[in-house]
C-alpha positions as CSV (number, residue, x, y, z in Angstrom):
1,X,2.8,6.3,-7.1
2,X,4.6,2.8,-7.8
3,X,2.1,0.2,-8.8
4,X,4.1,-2.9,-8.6
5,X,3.6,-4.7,-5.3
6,X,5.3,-8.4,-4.2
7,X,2.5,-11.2,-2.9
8,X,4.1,-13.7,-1.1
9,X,1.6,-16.8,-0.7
10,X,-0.9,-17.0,-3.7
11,X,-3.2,-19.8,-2.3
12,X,-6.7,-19.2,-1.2
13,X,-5.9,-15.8,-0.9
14,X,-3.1,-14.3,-2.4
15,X,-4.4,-15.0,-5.9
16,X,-7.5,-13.2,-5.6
17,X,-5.9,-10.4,-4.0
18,X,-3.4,-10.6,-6.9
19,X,-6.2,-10.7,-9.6
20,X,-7.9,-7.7,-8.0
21,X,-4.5,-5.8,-8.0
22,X,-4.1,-6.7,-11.5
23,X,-7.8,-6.0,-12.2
24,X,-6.5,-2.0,-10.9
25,X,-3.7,-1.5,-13.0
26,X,-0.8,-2.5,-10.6
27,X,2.2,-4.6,-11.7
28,X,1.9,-8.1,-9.2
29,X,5.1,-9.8,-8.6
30,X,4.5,-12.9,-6.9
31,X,5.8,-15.7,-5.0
32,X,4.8,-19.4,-3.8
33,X,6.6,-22.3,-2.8
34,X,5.1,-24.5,-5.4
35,X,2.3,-24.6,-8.0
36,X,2.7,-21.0,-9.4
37,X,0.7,-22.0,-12.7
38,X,-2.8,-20.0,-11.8
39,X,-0.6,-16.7,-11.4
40,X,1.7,-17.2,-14.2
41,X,-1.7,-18.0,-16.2
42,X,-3.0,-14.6,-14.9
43,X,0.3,-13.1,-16.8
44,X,2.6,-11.4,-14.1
45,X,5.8,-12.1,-12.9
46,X,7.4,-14.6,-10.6
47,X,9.9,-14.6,-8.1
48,X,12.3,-17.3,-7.1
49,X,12.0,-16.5,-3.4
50,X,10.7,-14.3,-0.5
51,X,14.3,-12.5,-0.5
52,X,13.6,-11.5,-3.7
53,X,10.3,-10.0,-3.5
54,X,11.4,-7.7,-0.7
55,X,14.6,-6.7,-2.2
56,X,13.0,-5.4,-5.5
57,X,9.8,-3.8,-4.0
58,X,8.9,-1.7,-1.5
59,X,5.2,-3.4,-0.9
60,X,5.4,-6.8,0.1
61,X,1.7,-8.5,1.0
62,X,2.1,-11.7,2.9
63,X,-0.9,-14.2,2.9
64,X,0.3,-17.6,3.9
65,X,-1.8,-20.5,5.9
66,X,0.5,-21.6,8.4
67,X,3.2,-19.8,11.2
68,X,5.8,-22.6,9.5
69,X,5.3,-21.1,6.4
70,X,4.7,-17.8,7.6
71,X,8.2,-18.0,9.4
72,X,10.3,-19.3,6.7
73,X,8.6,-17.1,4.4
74,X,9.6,-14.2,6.5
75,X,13.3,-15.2,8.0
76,X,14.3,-18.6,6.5
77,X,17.4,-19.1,4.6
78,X,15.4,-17.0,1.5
79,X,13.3,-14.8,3.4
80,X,12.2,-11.5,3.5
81,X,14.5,-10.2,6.1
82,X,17.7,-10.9,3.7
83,X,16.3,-8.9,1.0
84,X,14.7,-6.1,3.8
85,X,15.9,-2.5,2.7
86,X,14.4,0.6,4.2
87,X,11.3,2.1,3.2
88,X,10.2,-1.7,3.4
89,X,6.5,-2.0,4.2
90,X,5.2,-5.7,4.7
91,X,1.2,-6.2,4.9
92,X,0.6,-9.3,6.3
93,X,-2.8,-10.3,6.5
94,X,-2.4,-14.2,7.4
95,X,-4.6,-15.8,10.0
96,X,-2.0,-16.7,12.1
97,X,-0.9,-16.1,15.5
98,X,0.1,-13.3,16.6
99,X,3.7,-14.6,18.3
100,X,4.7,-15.7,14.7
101,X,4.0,-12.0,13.3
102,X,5.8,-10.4,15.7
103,X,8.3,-12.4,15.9
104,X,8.5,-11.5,11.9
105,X,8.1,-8.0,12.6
106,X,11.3,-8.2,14.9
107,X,13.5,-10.0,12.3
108,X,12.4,-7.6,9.9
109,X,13.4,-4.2,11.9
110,X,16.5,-6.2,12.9
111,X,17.5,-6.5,9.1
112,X,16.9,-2.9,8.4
113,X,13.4,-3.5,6.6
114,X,10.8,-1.8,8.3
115,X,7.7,-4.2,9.5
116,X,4.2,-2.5,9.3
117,X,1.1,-3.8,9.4
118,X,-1.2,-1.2,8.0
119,X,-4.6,-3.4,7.2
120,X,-6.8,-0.3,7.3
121,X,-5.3,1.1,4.7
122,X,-6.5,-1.6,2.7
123,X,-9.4,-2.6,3.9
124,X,-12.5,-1.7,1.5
125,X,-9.6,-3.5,-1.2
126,X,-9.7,-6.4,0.6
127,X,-13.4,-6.8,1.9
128,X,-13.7,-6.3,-1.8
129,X,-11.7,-9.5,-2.3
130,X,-12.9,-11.6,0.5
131,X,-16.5,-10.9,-0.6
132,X,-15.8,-12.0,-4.4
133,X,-13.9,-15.1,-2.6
134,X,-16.7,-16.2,-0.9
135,X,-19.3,-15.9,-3.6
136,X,-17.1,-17.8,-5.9
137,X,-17.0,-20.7,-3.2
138,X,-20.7,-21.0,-2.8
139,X,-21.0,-21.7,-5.7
C-alpha cells in the first residue's frame, strides 16, 4: 500500500488531518496558498501548487474554507485538474456547497483524473481528527 497522500488546504483542518496521517506512518505532501510554517514545522514536504500534488500522487485530500478557494484549488491556472492522471482519487471533505464540488468533480473527469468522494472510507480516521480538534479548541 502507498502511504504518501497530498493535503491540499492545511488550515483548521488539513493540519490535524495531516498530523494524524503523519502520527500513522504515512508520507503527507502538502499544499497551502500561504503560511505553510506549522506543516513544514511538523517535517513533511511541500508543494508549490494543487497541480503538483495531483500529479505526483494518487490520494489527494481537499479541505479548504471557501467554494473560491475550493475552485481555484481544484481547476485554476495551478489546479488539480492539470496535474489529474488516472487512478486519481480526490477526497474532498470541505464544507462547501455542493455546486462547487461537482462542478470540481466535472473538471476533474474532463482532465482524465478520476473525482471520487469516498468519506466512508475514512470516516472513524476522521471522527478521530475532528474529535481531537475540538478538544484542543475548548480548551
Amino acid at each position: 500500500m502507498n502511504k504518501t497522500v497530498g493535503i491540499i488546504g492545511l488550515g483548521k483542518m488539513g493540519l490535524p488531518i495531516a498530523a494524524n496521517l503523519l502520527e500513522h506512518g504515512f508520507t503527507v505532501v502538502g499544499y497551502r496558498r500561504h503560511m505553510i510554517g506549522d506543516f513544514i514545522t511538523m517535517g513533511d514536504t511541500t508543494a508549490r501548487s494543487s497541480k503538483e500534488v495531483a500529479q505526483q500522487y494518487d490520494v489527494v485530500i481537499t479541505c479548504l474554507p471557501e467554494d473560491s478557494a475550493f475552485l481555484d484549488a481544484a481547476s485554476g491556472e495551478n489546479g488539480r485538474v492539470h496535474g489529474a492522471h488516472p487512478g486519481l482519487t480526490v477526497v474532498d471533505i470541505s464544507m462547501l456547497a455542493m455546486e462547487a464540488k461537482e462542478q470540481s468533480r466535472r473538471s476533474l473527469e474532463q482532465a482524465g483524473g478520476m473525482g471520487k468522494e469516498d468519506v466512508a472510507a475514512m470516516s472513524s480516521f476522521l471522527e478521530k481528527t475532528i474529535k481531537q480538534n475540538e478538544r484542543r479548541e475548548s480548551v
